[in-house]
PyMOL Python script that loads the backbone (N, CA, C, O; Angstrom):
from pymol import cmd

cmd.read_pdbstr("""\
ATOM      1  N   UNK A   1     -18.130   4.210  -0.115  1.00  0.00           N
ATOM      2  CA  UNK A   1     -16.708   4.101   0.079  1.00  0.00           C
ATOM      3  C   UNK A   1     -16.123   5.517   0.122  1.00  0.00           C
ATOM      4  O   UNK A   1     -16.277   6.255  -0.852  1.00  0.00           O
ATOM      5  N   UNK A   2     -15.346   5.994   1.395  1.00  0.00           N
ATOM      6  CA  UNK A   2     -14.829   7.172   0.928  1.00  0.00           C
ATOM      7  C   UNK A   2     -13.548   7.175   0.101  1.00  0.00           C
ATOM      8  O   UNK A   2     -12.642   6.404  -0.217  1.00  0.00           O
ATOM      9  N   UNK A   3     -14.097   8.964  -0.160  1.00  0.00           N
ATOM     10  CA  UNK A   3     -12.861   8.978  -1.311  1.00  0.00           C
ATOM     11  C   UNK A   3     -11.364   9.188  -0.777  1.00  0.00           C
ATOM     12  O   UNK A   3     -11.016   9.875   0.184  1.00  0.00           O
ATOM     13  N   UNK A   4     -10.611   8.470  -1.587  1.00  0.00           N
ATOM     14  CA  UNK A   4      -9.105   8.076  -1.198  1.00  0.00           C
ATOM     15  C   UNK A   4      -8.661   9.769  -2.047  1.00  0.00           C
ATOM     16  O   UNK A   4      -9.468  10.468  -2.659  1.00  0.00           O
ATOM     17  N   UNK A   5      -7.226  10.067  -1.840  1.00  0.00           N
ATOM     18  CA  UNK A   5      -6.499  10.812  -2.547  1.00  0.00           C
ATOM     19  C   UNK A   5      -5.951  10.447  -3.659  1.00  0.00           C
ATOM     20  O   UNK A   5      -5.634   9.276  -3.454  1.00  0.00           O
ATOM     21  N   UNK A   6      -5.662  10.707  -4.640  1.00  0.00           N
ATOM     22  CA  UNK A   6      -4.422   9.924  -5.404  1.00  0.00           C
ATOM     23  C   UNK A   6      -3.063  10.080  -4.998  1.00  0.00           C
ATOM     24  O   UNK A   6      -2.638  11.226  -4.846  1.00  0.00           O
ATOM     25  N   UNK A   7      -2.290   9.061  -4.791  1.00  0.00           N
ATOM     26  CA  UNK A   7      -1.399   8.705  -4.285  1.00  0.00           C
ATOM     27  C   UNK A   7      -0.357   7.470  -4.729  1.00  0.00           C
ATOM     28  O   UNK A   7      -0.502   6.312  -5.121  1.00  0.00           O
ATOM     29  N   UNK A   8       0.948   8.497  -4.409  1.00  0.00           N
ATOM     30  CA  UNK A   8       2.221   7.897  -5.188  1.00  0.00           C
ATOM     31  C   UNK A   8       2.578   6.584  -4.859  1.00  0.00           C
ATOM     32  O   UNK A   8       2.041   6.001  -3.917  1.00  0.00           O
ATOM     33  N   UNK A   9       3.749   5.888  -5.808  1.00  0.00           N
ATOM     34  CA  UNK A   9       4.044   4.861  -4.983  1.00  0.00           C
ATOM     35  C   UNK A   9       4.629   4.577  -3.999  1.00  0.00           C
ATOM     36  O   UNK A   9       4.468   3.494  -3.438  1.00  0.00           O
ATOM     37  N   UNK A  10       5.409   5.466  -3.596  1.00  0.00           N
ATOM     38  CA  UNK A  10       6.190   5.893  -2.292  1.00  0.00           C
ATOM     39  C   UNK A  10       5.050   6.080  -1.328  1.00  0.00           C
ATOM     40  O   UNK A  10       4.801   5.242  -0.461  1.00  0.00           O
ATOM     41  N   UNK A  11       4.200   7.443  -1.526  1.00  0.00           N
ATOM     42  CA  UNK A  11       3.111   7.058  -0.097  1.00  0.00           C
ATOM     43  C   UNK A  11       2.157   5.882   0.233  1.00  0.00           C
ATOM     44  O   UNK A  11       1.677   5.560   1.320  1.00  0.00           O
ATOM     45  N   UNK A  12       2.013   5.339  -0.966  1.00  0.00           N
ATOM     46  CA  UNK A  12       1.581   4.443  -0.518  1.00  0.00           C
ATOM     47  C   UNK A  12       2.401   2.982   0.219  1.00  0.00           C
ATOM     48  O   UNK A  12       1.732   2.334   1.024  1.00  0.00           O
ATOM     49  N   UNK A  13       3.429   2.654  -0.007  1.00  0.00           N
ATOM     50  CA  UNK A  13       5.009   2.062   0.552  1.00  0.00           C
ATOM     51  C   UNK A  13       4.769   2.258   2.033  1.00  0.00           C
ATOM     52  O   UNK A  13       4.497   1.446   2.917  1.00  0.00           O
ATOM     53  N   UNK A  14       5.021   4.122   2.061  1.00  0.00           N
ATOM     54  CA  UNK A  14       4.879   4.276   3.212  1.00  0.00           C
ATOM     55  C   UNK A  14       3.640   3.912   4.346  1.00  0.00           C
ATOM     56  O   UNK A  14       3.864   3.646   5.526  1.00  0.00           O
ATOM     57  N   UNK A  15       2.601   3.950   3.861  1.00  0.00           N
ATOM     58  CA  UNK A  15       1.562   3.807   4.897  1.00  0.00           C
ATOM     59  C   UNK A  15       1.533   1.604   4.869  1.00  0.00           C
ATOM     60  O   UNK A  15       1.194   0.890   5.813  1.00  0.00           O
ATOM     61  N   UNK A  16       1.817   1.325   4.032  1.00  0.00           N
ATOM     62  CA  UNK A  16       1.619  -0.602   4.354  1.00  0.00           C
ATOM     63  C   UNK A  16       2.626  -0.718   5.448  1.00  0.00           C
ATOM     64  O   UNK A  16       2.587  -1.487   6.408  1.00  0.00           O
ATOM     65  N   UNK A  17       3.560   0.194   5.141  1.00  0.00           N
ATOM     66  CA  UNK A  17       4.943  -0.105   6.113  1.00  0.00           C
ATOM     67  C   UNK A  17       4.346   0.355   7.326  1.00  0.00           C
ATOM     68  O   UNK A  17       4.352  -0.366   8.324  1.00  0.00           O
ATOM     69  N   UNK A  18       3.807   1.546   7.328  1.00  0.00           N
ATOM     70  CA  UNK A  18       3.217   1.773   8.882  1.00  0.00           C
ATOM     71  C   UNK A  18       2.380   0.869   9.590  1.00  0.00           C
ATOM     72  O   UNK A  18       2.360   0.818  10.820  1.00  0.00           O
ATOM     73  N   UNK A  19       1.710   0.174   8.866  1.00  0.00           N
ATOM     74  CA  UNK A  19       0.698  -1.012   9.322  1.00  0.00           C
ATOM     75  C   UNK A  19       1.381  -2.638   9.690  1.00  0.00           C
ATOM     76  O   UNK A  19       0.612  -3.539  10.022  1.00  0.00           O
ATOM     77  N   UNK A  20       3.162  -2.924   9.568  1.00  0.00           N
ATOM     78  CA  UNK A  20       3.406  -3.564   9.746  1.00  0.00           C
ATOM     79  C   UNK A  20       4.149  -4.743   8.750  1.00  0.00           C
ATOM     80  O   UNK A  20       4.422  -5.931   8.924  1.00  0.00           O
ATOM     81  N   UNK A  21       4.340  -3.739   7.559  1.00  0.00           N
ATOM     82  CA  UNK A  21       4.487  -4.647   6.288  1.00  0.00           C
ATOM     83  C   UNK A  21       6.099  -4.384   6.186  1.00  0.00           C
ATOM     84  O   UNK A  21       6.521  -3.381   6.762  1.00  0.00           O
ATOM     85  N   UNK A  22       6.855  -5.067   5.617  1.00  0.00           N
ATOM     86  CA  UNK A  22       8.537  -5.041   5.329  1.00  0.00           C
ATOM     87  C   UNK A  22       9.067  -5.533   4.375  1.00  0.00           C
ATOM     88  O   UNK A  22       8.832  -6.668   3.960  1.00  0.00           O
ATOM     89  N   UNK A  23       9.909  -4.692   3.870  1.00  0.00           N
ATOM     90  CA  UNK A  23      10.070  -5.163   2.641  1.00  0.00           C
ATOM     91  C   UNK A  23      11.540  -6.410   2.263  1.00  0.00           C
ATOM     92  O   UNK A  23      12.659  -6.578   2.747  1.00  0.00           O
ATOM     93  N   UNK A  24      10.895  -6.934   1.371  1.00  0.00           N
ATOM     94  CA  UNK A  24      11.585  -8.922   0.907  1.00  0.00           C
ATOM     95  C   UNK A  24      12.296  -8.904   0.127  1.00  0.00           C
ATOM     96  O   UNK A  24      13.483  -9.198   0.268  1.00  0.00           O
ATOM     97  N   UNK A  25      11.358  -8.291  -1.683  1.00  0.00           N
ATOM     98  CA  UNK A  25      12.077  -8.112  -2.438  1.00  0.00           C
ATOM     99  C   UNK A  25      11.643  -6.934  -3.686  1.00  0.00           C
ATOM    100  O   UNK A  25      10.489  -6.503  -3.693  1.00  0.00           O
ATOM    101  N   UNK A  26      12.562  -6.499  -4.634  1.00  0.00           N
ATOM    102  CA  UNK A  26      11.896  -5.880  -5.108  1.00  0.00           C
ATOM    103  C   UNK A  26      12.486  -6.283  -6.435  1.00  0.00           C
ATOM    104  O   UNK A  26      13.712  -6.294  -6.545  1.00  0.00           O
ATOM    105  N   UNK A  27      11.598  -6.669  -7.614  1.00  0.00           N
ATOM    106  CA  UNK A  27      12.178  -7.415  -8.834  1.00  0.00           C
ATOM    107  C   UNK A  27      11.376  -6.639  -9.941  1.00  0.00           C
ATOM    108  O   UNK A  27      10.155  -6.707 -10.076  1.00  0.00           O
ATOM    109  N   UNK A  28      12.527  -5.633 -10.981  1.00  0.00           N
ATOM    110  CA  UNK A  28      11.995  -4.881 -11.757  1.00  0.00           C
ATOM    111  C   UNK A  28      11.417  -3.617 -11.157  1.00  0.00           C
ATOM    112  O   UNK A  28      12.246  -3.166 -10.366  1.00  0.00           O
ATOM    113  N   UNK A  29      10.331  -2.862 -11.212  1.00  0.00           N
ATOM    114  CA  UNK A  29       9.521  -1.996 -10.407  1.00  0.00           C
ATOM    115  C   UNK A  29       8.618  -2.536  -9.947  1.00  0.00           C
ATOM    116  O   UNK A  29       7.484  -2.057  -9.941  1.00  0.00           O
ATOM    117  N   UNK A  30       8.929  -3.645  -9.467  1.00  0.00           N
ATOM    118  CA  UNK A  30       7.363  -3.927  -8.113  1.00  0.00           C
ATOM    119  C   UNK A  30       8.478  -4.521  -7.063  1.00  0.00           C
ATOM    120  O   UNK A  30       9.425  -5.304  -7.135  1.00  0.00           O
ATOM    121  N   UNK A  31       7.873  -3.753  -6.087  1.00  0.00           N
ATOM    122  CA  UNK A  31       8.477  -4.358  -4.688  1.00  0.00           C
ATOM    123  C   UNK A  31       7.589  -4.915  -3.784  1.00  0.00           C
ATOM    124  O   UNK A  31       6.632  -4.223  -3.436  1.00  0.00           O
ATOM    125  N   UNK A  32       7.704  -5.903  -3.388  1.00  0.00           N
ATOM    126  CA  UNK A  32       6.776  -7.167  -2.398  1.00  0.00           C
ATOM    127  C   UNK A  32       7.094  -6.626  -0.644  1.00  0.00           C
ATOM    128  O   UNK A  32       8.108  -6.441   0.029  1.00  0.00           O
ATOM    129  N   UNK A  33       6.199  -6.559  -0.503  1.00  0.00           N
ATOM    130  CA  UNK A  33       6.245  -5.967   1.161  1.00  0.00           C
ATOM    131  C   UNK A  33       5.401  -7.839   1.889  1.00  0.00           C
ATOM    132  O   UNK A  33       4.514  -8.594   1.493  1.00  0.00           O
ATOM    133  N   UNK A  34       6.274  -7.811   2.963  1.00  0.00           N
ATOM    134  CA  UNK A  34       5.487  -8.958   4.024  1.00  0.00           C
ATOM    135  C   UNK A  34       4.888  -8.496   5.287  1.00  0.00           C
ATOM    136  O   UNK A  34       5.316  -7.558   5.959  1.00  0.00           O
ATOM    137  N   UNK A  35       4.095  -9.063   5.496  1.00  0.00           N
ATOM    138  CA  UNK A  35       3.988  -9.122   6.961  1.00  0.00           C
ATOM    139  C   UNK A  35       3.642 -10.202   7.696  1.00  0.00           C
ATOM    140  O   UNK A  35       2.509 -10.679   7.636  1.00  0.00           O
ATOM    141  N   UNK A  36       4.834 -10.808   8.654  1.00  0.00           N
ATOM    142  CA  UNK A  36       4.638 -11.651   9.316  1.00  0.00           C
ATOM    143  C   UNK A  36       3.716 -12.600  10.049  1.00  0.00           C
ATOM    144  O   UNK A  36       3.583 -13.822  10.001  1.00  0.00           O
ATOM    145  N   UNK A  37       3.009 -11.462  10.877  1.00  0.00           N
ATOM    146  CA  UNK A  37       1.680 -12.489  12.212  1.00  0.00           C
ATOM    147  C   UNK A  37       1.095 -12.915  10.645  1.00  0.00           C
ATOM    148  O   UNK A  37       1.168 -14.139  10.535  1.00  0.00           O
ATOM    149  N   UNK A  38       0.724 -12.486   9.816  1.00  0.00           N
ATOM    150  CA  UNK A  38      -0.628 -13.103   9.322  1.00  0.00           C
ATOM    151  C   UNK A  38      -0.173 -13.514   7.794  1.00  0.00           C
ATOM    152  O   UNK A  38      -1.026 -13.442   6.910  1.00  0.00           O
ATOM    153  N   UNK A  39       0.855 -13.845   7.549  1.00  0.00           N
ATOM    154  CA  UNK A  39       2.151 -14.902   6.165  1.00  0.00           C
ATOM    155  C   UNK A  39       0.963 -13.816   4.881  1.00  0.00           C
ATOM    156  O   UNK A  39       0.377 -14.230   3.881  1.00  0.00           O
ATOM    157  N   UNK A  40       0.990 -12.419   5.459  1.00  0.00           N
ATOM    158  CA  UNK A  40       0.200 -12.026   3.741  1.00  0.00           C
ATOM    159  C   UNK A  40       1.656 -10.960   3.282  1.00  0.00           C
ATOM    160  O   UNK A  40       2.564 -10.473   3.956  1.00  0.00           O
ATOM    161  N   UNK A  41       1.446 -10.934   2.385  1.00  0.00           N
ATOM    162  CA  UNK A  41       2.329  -9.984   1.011  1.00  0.00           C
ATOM    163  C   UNK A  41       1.426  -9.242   0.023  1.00  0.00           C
ATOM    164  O   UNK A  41       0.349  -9.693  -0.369  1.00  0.00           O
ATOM    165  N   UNK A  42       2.101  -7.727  -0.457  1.00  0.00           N
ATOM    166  CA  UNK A  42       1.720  -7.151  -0.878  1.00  0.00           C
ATOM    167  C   UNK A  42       2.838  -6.247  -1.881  1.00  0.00           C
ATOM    168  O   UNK A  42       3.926  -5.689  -1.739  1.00  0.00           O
ATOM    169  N   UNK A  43       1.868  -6.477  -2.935  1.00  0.00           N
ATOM    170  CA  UNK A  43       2.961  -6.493  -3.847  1.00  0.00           C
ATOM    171  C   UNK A  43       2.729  -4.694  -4.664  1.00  0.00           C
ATOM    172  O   UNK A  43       1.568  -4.295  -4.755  1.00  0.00           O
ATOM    173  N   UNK A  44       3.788  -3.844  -5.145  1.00  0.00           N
ATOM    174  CA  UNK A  44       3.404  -2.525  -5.273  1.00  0.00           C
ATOM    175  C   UNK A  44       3.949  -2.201  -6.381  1.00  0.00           C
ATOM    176  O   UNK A  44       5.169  -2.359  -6.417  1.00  0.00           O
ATOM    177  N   UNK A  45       3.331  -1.702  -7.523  1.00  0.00           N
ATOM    178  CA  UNK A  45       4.072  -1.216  -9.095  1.00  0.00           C
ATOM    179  C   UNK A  45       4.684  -0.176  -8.952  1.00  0.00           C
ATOM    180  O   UNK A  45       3.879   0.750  -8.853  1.00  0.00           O
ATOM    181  N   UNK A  46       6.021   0.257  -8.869  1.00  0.00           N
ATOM    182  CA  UNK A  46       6.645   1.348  -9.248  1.00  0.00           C
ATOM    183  C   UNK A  46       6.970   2.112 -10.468  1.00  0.00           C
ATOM    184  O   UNK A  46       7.567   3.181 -10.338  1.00  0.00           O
ATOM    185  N   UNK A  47       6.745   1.814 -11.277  1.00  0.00           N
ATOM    186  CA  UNK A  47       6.555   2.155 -12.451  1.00  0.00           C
ATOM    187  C   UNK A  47       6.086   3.355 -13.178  1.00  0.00           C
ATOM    188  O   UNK A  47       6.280   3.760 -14.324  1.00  0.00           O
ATOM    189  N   UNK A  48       5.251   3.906 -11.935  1.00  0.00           N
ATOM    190  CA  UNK A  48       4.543   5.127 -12.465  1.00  0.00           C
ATOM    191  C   UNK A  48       4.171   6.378 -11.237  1.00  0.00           C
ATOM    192  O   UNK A  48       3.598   6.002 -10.214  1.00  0.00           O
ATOM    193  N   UNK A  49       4.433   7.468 -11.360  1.00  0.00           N
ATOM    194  CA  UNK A  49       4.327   8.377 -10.526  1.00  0.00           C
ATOM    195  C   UNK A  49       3.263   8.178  -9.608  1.00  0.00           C
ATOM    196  O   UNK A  49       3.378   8.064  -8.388  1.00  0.00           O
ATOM    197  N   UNK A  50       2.271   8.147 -10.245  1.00  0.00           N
ATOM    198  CA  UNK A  50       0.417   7.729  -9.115  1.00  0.00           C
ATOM    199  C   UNK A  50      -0.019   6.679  -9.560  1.00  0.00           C
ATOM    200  O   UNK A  50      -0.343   6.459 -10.727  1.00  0.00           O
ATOM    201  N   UNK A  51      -0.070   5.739  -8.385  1.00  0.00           N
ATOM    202  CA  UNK A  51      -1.139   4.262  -8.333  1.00  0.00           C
ATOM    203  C   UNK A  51      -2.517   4.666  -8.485  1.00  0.00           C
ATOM    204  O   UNK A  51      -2.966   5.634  -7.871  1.00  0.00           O
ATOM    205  N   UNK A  52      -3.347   3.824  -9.437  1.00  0.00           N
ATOM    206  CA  UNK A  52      -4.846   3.982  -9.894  1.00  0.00           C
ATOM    207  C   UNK A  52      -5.714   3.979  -8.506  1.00  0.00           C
ATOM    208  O   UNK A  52      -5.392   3.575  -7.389  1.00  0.00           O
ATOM    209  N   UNK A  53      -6.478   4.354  -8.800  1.00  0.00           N
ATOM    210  CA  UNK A  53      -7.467   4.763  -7.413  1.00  0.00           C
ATOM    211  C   UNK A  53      -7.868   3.519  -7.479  1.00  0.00           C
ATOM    212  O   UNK A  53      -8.067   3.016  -6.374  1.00  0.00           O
ATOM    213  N   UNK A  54      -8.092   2.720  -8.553  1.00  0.00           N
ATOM    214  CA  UNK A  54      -8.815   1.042  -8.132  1.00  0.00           C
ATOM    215  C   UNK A  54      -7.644  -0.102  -7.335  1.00  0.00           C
ATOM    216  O   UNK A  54      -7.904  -0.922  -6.455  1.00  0.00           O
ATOM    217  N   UNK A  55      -6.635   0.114  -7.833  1.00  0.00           N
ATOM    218  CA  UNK A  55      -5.499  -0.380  -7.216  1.00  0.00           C
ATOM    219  C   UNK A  55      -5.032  -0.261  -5.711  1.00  0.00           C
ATOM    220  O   UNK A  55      -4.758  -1.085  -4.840  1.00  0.00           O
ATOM    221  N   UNK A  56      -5.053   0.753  -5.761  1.00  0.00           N
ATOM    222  CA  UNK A  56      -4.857   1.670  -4.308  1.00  0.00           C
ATOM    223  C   UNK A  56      -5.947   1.088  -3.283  1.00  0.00           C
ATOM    224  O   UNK A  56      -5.488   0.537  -2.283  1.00  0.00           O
ATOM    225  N   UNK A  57      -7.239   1.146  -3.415  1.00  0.00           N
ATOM    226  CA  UNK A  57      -8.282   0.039  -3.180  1.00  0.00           C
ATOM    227  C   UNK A  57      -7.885  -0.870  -2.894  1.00  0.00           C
ATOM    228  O   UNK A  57      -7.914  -1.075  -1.680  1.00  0.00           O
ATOM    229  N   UNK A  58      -7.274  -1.976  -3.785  1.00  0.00           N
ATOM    230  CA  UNK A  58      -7.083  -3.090  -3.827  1.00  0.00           C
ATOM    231  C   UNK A  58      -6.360  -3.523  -2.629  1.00  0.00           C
ATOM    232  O   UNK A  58      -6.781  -4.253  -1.732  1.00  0.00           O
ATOM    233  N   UNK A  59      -4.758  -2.752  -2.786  1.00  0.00           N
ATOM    234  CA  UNK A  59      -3.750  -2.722  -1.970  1.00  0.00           C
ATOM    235  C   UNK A  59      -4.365  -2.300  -0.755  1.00  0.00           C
ATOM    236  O   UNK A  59      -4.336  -3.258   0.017  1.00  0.00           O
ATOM    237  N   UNK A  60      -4.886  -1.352  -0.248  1.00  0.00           N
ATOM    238  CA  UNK A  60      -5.157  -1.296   1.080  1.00  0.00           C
ATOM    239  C   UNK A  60      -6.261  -2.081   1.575  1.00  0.00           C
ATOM    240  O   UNK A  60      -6.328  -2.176   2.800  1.00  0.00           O
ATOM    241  N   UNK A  61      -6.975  -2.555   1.014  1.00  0.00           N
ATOM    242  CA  UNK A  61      -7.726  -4.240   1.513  1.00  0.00           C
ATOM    243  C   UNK A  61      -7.481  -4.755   1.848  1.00  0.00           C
ATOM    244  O   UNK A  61      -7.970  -5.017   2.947  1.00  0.00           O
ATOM    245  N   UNK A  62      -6.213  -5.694   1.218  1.00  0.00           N
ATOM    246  CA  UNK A  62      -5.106  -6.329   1.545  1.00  0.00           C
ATOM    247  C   UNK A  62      -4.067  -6.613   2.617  1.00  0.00           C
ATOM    248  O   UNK A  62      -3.410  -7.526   3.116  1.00  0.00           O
ATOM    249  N   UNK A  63      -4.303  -5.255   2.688  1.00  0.00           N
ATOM    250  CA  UNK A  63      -3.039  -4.990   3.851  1.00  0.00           C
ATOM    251  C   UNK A  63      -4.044  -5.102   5.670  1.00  0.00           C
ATOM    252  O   UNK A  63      -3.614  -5.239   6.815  1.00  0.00           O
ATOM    253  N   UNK A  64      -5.531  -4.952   5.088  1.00  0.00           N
ATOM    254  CA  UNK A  64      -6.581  -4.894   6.452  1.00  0.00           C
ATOM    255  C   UNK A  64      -6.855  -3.442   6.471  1.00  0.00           C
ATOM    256  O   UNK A  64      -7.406  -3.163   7.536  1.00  0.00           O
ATOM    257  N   UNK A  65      -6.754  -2.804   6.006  1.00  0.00           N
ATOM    258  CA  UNK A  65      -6.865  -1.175   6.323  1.00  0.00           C
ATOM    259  C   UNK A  65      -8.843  -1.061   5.510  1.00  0.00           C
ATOM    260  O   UNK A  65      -9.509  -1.670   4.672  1.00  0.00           O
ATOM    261  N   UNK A  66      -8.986  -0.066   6.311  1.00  0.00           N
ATOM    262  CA  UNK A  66     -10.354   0.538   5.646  1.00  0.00           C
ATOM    263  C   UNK A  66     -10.393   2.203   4.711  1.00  0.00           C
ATOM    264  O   UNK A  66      -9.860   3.234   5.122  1.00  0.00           O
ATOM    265  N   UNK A  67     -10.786   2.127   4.052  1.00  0.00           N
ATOM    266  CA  UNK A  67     -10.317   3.549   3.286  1.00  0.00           C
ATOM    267  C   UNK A  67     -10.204   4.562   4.266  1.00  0.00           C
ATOM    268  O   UNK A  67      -9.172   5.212   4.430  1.00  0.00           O
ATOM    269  N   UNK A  68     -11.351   4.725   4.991  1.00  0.00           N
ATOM    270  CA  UNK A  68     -11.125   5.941   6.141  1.00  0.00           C
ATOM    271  C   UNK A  68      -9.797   5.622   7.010  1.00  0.00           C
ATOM    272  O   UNK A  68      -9.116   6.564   7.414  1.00  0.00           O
ATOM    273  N   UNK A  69      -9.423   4.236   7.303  1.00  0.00           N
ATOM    274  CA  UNK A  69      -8.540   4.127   8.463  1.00  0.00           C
ATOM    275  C   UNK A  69      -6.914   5.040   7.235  1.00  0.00           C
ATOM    276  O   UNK A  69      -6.253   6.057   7.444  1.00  0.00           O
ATOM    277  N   UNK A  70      -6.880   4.059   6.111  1.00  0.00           N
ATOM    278  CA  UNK A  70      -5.574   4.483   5.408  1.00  0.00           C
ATOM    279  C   UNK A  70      -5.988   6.441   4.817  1.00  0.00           C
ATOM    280  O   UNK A  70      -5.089   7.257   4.612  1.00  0.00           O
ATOM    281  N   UNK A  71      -7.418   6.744   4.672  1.00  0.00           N
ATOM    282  CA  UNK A  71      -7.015   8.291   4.904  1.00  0.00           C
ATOM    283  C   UNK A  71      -6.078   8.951   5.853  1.00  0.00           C
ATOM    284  O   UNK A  71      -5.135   9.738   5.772  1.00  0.00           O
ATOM    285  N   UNK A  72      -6.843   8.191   6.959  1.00  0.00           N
ATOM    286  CA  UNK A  72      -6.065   9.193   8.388  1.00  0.00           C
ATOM    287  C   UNK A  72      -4.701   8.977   8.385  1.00  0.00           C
ATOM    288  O   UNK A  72      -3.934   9.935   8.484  1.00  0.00           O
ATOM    289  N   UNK A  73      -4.144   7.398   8.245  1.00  0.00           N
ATOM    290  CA  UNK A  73      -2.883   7.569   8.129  1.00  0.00           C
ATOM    291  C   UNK A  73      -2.015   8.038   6.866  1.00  0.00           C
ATOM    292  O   UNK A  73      -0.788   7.996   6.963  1.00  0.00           O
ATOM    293  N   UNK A  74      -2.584   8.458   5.754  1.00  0.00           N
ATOM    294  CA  UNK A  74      -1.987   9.149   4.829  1.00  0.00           C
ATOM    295  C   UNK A  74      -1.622  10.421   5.440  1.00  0.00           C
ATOM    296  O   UNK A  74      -0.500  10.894   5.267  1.00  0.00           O
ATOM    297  N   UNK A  75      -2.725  11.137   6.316  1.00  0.00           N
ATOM    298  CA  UNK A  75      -2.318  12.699   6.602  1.00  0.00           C
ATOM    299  C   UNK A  75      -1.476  12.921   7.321  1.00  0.00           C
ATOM    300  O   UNK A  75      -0.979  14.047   7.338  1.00  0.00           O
ATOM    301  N   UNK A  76      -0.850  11.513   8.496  1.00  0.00           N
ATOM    302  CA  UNK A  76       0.036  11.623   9.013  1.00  0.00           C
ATOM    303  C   UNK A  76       2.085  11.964   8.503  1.00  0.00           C
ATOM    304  O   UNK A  76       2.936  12.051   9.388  1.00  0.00           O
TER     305      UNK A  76
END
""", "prot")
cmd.dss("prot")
cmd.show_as("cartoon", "prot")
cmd.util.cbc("prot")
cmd.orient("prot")
C-alpha cells in the first residue's frame, strides 16, 4: 500500500469533494458528504487537526479512490 501523507480534515474534504462527493449535513464535528450516481456517503471527524492514517484509508476506499490515485490528487 503506498504511503499516504498525513492529512487534515479540510484536505481531506477537499479531495472526496473533487471525486464527486457534496456536502448534506454536518452535525457536531462530523460532516457527511454524498454522492449521488452511486447513493454512498461519507462521513468526516472534524474534531482534530490530522485524520489517522488508518482512517484516511478507510475514507478514501469508500469514496473508490486508490491510495496512489488520492496521492496525486492531494498534490493538486
Amino acid at each position: 500500500m503506498p504511503f499516504l501523507p498525513i492529512v487534515t480534515a479540510r484536505q481531506l474534504v477537499k479531495l472526496i469533494k473533487a471525486v464527486g462527493f457534496i456536502e448534506v449535513r454536518q452535525k457536531g464535528s462530523h460532516l457527511t458528504l454524498y454522492r449521488e450516481n452511486d447513493n454512498s456517503s461519507i462521513t468526516i471527524p472534524l474534531h482534530s487537526k490530522t485524520v489517522g492514517v488508518g482512517l484516511t484509508h478507510t475514507i478514501i476506499k469508500q469514496a473508490g479512490l486508490t491510495p496512489k490515485e488520492a496521492k496525486e490528487l492531494l498534490r493538486k
